[in-house]
VEXMARDREN-515101 format. One record per residue: residue number from 1; y, z, x of N, C-alpha, C in turn. Coordinates in steps of 0.001 Angstrom, whole numbers, m for minus. Layout:
N
NODE  seq      n_y      n_z      n_x     ca_y     ca_z     ca_x      c_y      c_z      c_x
NODE  NUM        Y        Z        X        Y        Z        X        Y        Z        X
...
END
This chain:
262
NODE  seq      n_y      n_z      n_x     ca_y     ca_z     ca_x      c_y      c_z      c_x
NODE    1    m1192        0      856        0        0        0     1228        0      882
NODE    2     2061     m873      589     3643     m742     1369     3921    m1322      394
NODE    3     5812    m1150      636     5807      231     1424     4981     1924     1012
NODE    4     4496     2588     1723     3591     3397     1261     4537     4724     1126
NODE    5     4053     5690      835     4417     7449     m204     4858     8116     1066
NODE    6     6013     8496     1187     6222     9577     2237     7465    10421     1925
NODE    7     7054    12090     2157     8218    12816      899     7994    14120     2134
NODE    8     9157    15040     1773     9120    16397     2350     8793    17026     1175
NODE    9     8365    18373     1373     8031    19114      567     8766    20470      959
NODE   10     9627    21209     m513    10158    22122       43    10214    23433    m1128
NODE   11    10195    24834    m1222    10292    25488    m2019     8507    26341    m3157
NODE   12     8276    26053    m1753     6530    26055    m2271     6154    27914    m1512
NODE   13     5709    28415    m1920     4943    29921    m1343     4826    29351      224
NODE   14     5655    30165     1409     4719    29998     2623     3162    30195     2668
NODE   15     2526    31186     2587     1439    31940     2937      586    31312     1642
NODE   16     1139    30924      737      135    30133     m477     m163    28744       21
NODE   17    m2187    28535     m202    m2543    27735     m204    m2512    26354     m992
NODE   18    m2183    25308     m628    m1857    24304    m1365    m2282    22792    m1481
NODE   19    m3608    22112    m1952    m3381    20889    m2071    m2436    19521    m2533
NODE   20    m2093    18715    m1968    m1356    17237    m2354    m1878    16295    m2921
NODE   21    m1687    15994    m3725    m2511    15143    m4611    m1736    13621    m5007
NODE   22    m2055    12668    m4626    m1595    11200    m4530    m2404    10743    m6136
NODE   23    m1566     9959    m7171    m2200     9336    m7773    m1577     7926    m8364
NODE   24    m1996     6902    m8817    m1088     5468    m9602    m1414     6098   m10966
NODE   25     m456     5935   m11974     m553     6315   m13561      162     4777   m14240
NODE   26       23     4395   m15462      406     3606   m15925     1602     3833   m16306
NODE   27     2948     2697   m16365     4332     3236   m16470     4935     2396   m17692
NODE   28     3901     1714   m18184     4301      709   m19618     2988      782   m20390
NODE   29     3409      523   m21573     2194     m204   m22013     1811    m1640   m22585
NODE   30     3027    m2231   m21483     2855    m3291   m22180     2536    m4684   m20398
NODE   31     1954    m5743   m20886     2046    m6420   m19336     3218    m7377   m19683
NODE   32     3665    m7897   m18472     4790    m8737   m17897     4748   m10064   m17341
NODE   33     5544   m10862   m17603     6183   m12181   m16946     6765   m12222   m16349
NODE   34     6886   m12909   m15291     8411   m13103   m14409     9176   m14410   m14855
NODE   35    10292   m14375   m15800    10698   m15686   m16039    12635   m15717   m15876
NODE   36    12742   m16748   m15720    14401   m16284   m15445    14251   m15676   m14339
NODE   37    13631   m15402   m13241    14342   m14387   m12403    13817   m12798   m12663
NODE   38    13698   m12363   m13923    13075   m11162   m14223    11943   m11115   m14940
NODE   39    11673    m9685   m14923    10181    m9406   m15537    10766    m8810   m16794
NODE   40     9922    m9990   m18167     9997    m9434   m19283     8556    m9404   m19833
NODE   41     8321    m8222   m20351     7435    m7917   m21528     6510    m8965   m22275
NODE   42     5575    m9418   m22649     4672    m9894   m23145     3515   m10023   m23901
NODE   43     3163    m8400   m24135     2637    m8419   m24759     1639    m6983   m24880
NODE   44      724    m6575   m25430     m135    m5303   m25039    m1114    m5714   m23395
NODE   45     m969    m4203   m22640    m1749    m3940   m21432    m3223    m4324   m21619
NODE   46    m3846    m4428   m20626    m5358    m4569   m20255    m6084    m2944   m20356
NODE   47    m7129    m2466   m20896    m7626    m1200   m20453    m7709    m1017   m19122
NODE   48    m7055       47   m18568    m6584      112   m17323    m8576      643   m16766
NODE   49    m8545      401   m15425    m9663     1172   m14605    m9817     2396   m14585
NODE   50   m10964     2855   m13835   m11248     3970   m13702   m10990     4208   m12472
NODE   51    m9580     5036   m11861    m9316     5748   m10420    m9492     7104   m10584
NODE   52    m9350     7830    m9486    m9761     8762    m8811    m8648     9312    m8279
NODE   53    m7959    10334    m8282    m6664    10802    m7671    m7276    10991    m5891
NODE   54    m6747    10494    m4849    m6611    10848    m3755    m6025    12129    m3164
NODE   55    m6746    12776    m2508    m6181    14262    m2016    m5934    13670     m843
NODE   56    m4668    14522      m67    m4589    14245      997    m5448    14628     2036
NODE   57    m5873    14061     3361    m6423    14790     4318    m6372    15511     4617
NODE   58    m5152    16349     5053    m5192    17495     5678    m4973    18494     4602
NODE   59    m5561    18597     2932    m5648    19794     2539    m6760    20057     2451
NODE   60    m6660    21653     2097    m6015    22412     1969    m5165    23136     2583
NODE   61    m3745    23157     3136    m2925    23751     3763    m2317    25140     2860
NODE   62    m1692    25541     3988     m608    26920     3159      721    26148     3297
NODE   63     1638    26754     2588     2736    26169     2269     3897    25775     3569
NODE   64     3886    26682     4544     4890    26606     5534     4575    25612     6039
NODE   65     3330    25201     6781     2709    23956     7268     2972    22900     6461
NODE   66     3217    22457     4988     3571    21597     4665     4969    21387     4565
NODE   67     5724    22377     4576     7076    22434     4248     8062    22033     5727
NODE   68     6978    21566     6921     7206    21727     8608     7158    20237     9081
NODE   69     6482    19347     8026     6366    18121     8288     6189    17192     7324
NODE   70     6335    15606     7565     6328    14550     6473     4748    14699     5678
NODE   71     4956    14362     4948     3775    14081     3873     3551    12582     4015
NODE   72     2693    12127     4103     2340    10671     3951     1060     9956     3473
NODE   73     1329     9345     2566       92     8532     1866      m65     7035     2546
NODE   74     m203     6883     4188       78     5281     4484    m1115     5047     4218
NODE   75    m2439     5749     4161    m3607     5091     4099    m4614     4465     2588
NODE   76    m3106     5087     1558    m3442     4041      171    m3785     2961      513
NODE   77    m4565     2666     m597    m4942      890     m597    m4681      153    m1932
NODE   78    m4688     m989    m2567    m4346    m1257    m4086    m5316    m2265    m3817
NODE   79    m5805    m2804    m4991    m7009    m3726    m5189    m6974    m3864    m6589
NODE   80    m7797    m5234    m6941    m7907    m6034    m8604    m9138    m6261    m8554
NODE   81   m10130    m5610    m8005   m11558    m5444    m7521   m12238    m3945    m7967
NODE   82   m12933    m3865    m9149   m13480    m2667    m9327   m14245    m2123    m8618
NODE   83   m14432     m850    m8743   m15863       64    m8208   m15260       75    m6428
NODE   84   m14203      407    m6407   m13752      389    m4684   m14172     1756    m4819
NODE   85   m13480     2114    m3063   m14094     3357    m2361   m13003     4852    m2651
NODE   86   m13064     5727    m2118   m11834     6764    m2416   m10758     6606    m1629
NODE   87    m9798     6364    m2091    m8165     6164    m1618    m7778     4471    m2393
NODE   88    m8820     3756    m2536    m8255     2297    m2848    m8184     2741    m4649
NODE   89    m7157     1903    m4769    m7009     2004    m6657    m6888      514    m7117
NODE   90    m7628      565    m8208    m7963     m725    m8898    m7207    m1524    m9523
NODE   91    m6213    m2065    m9313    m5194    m2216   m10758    m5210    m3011   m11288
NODE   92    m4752    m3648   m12613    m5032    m5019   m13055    m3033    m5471   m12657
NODE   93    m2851    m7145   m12465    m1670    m7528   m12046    m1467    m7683   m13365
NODE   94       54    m7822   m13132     1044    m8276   m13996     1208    m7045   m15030
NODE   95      841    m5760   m14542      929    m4469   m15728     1916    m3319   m14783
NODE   96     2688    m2703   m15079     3630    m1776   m14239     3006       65   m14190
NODE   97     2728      621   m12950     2334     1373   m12611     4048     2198   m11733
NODE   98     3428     3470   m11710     3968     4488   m11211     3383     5523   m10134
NODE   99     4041     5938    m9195     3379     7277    m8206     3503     8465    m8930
NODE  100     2439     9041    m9052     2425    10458    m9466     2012    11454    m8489
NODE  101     2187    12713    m7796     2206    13699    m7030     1951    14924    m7671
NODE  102      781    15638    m7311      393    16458    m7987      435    17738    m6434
NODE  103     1333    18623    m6932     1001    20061    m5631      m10    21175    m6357
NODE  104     m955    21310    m6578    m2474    22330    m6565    m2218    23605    m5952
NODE  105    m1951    24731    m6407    m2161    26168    m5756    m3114    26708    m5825
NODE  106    m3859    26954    m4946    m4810    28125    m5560    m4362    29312    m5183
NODE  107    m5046    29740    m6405    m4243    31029    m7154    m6044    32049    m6728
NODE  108    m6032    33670    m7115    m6935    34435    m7073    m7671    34176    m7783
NODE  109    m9146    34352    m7634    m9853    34048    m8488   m10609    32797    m9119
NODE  110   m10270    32044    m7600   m10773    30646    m7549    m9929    29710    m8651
NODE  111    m8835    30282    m9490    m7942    29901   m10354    m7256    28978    m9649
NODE  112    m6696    27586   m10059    m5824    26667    m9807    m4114    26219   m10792
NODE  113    m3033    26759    m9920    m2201    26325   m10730    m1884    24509   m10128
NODE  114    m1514    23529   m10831     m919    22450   m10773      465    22178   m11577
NODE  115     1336    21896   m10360     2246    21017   m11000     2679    19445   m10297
NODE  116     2963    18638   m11472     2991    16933   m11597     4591    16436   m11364
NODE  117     4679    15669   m10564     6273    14672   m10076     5314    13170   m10422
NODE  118     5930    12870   m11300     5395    11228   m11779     7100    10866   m10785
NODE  119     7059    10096    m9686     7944     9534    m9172     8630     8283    m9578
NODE  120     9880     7847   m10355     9940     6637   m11114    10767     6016   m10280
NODE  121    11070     6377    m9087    11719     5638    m8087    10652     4536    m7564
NODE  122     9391     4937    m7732     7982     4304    m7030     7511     3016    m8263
NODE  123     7961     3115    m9263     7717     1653    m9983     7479      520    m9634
NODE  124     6586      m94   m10159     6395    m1364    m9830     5434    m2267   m10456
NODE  125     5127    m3466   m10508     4575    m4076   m11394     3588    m4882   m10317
NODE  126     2394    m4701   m10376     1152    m5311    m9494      915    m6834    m9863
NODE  127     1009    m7365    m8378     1314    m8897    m8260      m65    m9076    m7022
NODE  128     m258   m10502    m7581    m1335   m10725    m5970     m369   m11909    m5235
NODE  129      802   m12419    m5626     1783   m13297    m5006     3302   m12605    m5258
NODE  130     4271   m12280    m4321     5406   m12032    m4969     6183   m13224    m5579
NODE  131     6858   m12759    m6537     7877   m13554    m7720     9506   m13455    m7134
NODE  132     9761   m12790    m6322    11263   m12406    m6044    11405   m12692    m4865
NODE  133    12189   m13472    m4366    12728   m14219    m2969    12848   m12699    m1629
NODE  134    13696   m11796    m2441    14309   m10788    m1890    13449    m9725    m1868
NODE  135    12257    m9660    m2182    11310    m8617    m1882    10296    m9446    m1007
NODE  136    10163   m10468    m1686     9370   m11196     m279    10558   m10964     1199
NODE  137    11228   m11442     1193    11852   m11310     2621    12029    m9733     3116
NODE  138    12287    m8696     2509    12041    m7304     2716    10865    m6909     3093
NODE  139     9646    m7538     2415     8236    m7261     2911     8271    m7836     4311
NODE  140     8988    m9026     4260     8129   m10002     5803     8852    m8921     7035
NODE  141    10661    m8491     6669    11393    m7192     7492    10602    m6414     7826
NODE  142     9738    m5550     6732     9237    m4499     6918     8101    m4207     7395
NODE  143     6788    m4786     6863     5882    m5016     6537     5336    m5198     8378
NODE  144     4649    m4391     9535     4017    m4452    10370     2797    m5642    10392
NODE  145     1989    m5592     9003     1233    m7067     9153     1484    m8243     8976
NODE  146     2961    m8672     8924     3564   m10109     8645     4423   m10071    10348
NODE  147     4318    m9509    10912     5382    m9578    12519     4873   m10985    12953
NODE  148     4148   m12036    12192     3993   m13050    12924     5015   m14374    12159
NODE  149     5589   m13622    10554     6711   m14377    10086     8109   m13530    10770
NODE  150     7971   m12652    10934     9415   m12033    11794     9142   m12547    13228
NODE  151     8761   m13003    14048     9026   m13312    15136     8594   m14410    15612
NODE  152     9474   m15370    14916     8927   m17020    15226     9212   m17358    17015
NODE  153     8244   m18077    17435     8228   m18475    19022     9504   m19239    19078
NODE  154    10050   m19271    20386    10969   m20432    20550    10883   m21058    21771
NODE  155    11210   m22440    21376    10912   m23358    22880    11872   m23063    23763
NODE  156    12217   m23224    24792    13304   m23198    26208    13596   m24505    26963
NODE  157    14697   m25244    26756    14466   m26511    27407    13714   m25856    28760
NODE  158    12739   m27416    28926    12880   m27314    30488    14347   m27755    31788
NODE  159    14304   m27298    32910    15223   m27942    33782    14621   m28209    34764
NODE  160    14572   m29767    34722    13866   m30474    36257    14737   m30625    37569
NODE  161    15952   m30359    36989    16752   m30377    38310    16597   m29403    39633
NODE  162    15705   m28007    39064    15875   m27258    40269    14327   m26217    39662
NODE  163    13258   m26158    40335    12222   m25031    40237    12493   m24367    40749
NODE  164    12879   m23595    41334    13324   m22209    42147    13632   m21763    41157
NODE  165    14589   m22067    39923    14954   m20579    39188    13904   m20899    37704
NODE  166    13436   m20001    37594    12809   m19906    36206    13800   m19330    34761
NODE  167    13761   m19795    33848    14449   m19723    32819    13896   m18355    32142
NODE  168    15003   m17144    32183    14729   m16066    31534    14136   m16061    29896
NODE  169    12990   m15307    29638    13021   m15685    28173    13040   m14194    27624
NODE  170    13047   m13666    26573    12817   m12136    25770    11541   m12340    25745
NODE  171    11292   m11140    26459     9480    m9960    26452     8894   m10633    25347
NODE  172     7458   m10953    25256     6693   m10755    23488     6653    m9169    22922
NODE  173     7555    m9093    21935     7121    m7629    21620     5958    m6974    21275
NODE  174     5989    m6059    22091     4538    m5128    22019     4170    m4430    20300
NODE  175     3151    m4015    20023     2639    m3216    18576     3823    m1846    18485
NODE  176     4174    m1370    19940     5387     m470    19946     6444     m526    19030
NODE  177     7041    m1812    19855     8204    m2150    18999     8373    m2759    18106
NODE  178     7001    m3396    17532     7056    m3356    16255     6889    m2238    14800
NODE  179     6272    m1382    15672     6363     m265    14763     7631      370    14821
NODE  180     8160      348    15993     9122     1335    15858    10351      582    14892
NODE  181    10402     m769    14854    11034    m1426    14329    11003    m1692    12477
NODE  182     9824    m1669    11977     9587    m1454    11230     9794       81    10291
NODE  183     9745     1329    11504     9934     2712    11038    11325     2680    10595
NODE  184    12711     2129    11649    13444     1920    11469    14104      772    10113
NODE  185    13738      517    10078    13594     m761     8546    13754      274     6881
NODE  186    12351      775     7461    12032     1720     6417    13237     2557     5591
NODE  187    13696     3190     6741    15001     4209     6133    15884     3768     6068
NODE  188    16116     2517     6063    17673     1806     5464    17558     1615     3938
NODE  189    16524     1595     3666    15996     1359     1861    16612     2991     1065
NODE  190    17419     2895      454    18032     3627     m294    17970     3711    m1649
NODE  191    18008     4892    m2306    17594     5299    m3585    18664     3793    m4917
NODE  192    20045     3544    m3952    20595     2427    m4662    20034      894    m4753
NODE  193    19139      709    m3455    18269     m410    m3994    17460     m418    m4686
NODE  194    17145      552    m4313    15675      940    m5581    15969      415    m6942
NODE  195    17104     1209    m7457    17759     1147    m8482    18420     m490    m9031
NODE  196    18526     m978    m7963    18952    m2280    m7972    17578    m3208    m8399
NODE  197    16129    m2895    m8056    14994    m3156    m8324    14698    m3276    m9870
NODE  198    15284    m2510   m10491    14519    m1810   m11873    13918    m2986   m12554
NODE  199    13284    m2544   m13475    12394    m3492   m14220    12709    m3290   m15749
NODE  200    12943    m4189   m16926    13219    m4354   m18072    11736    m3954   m18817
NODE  201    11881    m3049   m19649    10561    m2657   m20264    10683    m2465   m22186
NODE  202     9939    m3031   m22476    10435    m3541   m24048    11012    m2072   m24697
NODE  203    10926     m926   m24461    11828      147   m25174    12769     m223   m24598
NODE  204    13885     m808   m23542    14980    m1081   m23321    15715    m2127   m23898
NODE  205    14615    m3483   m23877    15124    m4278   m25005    14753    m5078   m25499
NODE  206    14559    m4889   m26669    12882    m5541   m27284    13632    m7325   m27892
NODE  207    15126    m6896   m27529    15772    m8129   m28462    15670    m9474   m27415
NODE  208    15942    m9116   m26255    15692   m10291   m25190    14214   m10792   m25348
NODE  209    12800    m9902   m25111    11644   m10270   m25508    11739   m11462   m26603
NODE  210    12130   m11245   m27970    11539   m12071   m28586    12652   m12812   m28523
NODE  211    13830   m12659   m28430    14629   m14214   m27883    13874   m15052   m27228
NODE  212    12956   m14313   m25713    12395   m15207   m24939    11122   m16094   m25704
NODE  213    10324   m15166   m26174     9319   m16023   m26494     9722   m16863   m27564
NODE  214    10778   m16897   m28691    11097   m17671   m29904    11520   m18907   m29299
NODE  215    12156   m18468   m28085    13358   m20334   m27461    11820   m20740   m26951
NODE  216    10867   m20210   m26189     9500   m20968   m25474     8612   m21845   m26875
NODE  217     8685   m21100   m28410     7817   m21434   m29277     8491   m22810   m29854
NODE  218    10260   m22387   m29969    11159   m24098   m30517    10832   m25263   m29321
NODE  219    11006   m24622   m27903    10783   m25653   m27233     9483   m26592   m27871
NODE  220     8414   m25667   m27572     6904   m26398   m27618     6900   m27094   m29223
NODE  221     7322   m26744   m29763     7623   m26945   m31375     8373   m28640   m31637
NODE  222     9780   m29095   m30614    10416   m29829   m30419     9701   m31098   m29571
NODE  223     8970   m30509   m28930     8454   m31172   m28140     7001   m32695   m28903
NODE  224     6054   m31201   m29904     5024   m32080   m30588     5869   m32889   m31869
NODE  225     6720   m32438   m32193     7684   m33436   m33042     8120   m34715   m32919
NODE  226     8605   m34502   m31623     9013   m35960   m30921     7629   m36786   m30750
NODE  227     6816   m36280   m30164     5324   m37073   m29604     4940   m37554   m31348
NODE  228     4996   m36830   m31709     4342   m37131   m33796     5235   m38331   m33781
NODE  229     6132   m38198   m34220     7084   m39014   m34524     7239   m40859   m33918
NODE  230     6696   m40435   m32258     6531   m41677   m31378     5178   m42323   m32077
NODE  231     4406   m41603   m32403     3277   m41684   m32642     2923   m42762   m33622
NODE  232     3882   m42215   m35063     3676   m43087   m36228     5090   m44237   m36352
NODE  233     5747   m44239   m35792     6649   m45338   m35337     5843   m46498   m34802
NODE  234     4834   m45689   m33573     3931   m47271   m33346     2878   m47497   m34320
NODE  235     2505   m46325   m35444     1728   m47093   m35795     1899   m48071   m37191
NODE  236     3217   m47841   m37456     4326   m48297   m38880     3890   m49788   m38091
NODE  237     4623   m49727   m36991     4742   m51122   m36104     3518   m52029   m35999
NODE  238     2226   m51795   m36128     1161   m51953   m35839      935   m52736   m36987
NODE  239     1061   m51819   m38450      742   m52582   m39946     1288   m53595   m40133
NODE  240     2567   m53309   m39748     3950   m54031   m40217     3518   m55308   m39519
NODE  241     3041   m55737   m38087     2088   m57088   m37509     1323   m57565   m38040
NODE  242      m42   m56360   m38815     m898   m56908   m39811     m459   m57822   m40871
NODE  243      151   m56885   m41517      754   m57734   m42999     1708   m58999   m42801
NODE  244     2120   m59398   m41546     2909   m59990   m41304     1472   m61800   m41100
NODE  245      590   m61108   m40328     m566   m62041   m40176    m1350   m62873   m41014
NODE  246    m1188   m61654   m42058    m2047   m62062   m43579    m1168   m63258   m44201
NODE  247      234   m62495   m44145     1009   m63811   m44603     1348   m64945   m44494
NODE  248     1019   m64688   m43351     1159   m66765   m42943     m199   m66907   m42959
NODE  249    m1110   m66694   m42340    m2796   m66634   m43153    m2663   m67713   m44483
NODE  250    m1883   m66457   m45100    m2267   m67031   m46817    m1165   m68358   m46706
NODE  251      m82   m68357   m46780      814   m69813   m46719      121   m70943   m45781
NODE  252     m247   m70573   m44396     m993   m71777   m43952    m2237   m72462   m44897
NODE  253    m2631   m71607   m45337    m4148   m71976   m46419    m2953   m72242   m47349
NODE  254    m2509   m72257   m48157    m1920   m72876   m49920    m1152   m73883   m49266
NODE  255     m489   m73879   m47994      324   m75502   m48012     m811   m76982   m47123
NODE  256    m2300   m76408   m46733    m3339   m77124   m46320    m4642   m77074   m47480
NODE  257    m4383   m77536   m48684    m6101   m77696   m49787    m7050   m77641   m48840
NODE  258    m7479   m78981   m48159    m8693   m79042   m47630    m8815   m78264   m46152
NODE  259    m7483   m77840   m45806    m8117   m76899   m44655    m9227   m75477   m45916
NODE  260    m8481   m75033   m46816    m9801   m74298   m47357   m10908   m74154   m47812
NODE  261   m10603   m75683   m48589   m12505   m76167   m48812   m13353   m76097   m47610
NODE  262   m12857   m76626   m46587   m13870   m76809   m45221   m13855   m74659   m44912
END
């Protein structure tokens, strides 16, 4: 998953024990199009899969230890492939999901308290191709397994006039600096792009929905009209030759007698 889950945690019991709990929850119930430029609504969801909430690795911790360092879920996975392993989640595309975060106390008595952060900054709508110019190019920025669209080769003229000096070129960057480059990437993404992201979901406005699909139904509507229409124009045209045939037919025969006896 990228970009993937990474949060501080703060205000939790030091000395209380605590699991982290990673999960995807459904954030519509309805699936989506990308048309115009945005994602509108379409229609009722797919029965979603059967996932498994991911615990993090390193719990069970006590609270100070988590409250001392990043939390991170980089080793999510997303998949449209059922029956995967623990950490990968199944999703069906074109339906909008959410991060949910669950912190687990245990309490005396083998008792568990839980409380839930459904994160709606983490929205998003599962694609196996992106639809948006500007998240594709943010992925290829960000994204450590595309460094082969961020760092296109470049040629160097040659100069035959003189071998003694070799033409300086920039290092191939190492997995270093691409990570580190990428870490850096990461934290320029601000809670206002996010926001700039959002997604149209039919409780916001159900009136654009069926605008959209009513102008798609006149189109297709306009369309078999015209084809009908071409249709019996040629075939008006067609009779209109017949009857035209018969008629001189019949006048050639009444102004020739014996052409009809024979």
């Amino acid at each position: 998953m990228f970009p993937y889950v990474e949060f501080s945690l703060r205000g939790v019991d030091p000395v209380g024990l605590y699991d982290v709990i990673f999960d995807i929850i459904p954030a519509s119930s309805k699936s989506f199009k990308f048309l115009n430029n945005k994602w509108i609504p379409i229609g009722r969801k797919e029965e979603e899969f059967k996932n498994y909430p991911f615990k993090h690795p390193d719990s069970p911790r006590i609270g100070s230890d988590w409250m001392t360092r990043k939390i991170s879920f980089e080793k999510v996975k997303l998949s449209n492939k059922p029956g995967t392993k623990a950490g990968i989640f199944t999703l069906h595309t074109l339906q909008k999901y959410l991060v949910r975060i669950s912190i687990v106390k245990h309490e005396r008595d083998d008792e568990l308290s839980v409380v839930e952060f459904p994160i709606r900054a983490t929205t998003f709508i599962a694609v196996t191709a992106y639809n948006n110019r500007e998240v594709t190019k943010l992925k290829i920025n960000s994204n450590p397994y595309s460094k082969g669209f961020r760092f296109p080769m470049k040629r160097c003229p040659l100069d035959l006039s003189s071998n003694k000096e070799k033409h300086k070129t920039d290092p191939t960057p190492t997995t270093e600096d691409v990570v580190a480059v990428d870490k850096s990437t990461q934290t320029e993404i601000t809670m206002a792009d996010i926001r700039s992201w959002s997604l149209e979901d039919s409780s916001e406005d159900p009136v654009t929905e069926t605008k959209e699909i009513e102008k798609e139904k006149n189109l297709a509507s306009q369309t078999n009209e015209r084809e009908r229409g071409k249709r019996e124009e040629r075939l008006m045209e067609y009779n209109a030759r017949i009857e035209m045939w018969k008629r001189d037919r019949d006048t050639s025969r009444s102004d020739n007698p014996e052409a009809m006896k024979k």
